[in-house]
N, C-alpha and C positions, 0 to 999 in steps of 0.2 A: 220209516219205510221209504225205500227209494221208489218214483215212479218216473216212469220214461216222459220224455216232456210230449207235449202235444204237437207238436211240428214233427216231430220222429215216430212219435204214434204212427200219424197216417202218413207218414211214407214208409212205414213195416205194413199200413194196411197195401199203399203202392205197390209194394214189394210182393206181395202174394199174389196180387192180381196179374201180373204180368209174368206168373207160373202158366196161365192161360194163354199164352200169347205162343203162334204157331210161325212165327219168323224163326229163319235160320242162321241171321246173322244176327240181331239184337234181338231180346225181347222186352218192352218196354209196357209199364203200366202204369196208370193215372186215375187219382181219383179227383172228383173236385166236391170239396167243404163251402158252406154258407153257413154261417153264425155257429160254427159246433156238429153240424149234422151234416154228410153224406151226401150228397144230392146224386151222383153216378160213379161209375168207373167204367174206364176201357179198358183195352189190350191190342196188340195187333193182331191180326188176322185176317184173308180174304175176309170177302164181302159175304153176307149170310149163300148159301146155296153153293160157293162157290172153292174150289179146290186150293186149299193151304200150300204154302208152299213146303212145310215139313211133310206135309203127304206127296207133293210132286217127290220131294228128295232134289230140289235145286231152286236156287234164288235166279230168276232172269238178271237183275244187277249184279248178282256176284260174277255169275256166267260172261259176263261181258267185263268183268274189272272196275266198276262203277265207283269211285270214292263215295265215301259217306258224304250228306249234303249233296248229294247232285240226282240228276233224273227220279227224282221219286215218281216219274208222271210210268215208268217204268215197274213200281212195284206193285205185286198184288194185292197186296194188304191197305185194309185202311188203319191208321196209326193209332195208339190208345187214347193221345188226347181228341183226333175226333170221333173216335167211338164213345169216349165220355160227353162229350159236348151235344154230338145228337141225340142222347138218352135221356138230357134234362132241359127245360123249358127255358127260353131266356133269358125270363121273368126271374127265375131259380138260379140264373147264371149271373145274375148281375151283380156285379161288388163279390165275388167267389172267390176262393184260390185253389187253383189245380197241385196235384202234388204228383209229379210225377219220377219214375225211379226206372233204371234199366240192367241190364246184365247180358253180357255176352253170351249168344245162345248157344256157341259150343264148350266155354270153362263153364260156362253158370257164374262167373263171377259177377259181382259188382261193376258196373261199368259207369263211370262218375263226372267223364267227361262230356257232358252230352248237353244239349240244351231242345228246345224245340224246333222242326226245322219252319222251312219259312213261309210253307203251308199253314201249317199248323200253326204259327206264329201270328197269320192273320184269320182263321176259325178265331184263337184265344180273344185277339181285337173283337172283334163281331160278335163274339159272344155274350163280352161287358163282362169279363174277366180280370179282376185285377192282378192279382199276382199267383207268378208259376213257383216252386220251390223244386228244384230238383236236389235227388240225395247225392253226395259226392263220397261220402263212404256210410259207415254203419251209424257216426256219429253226428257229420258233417253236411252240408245242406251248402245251397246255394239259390237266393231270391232272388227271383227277375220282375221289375215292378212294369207291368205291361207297358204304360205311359212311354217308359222310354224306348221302347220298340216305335212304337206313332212319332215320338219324336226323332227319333234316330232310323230313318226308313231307312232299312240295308238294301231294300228292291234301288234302290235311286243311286247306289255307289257299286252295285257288283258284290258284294261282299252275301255270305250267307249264312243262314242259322245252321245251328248241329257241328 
C-alpha cells in the first residue's frame, strides 16, 4: 500500500486550510506540528470583527501596484503563519515546524515560490520555531531551518522574505 509521506501529509492538511483564507491575491495556509500532533493552523484574513478584503472586492496593495514583499504594514489581513502562532502557546511552539502552502487567489493554483515574509519571519524566531517547510508543487517541498534566518539577518542588508 502506498502512503503519502508525512511532510506532504500536512502540507495537503496546509493546503485545505488556506481554502479559508479571504485574500485576493494569495491565499496562504499554515499549520504548525510538534512531535506528530497539530498544535494550530492559520489562514489569512482581516482581523476577527473586521471587513475581508474579498468582501470589500479590492486589495489596498494591489490598488496601489505594491510588489509582493513590500508594505505589508498596508495589508488588512493578518497572515496564516501568525494566525497560527497566536492560537498556540510558546511552551507548544518550541522546537515545532510550521508547514505552510499558498495558491494564487484568482487560478487557485499552486503557488510555490513563496517563503515567509519578513514579519512573519521574526513571529517564527520568537516563537522557538524551528523549521518552516513550504510546498513548492504537489510533490515537492522546500525547508527553511529558522537558525539561519538569526544568522543571516536580511533586516541588516536590505534584502527581504517572500
Amino acid at each position: 500500500m502506498d502512503r503519502r509521506d508525512k511532510i506532504n501529509y500536512y502540507l495537503d492538511i496546509a493546503e485545505t486550510v488556506l481554502e479559508r483564507g479571504t485574500c485576493i491575491r494569495r491565499k496562504f495556509g499554515a499549520i504548525i506540528v510538534k512531535n506528530d500532533e497539530i498544535i494550530s493552523s492559520g489562514y489569512v484574513g482581516a482581523p476577527r470583527g473586521r471587513a475581508n478584503c474579498s468582501d470589500l472586492g479590492y486589495c489596498t496593495r494591489e490598488k496601489l501596484n505594491i510588489p509582493k514583499g513590500q508594505r505589508y504594514e498596508l495589508c488588512r489581513s493578518v497572515h496564516a503563519e501568525a494566525n497560527a502562532i497566536i492560537s498556540a502557546s510558546r511552551r507548544d511552539l518550541l522546537g515545532s515546524t510550521l508547514y505552510l502552502a499558498c495558491h494564487d487567489a484568482k487560478t487557485n493554483e499552486l503557488y510555490g515560490d513563496v517563503e515567509p515574509c519578513s514579519m512573519c519571519k521574526r513571529l517564527i524566531i520568537n516563537a522557538g520555531i524551528e523549521n518552516v517547510v513550504v510546498r513548492q508543487t504537489k510533490k515537492d517541498y522546500k525547508t527553511f531551518d529558522v537558525n539561519t534566518w538569526i544568522e543571516n539577518d536580511e533586516s541588516l542588508n536590505g534584502t527581504e522574505g517572500y
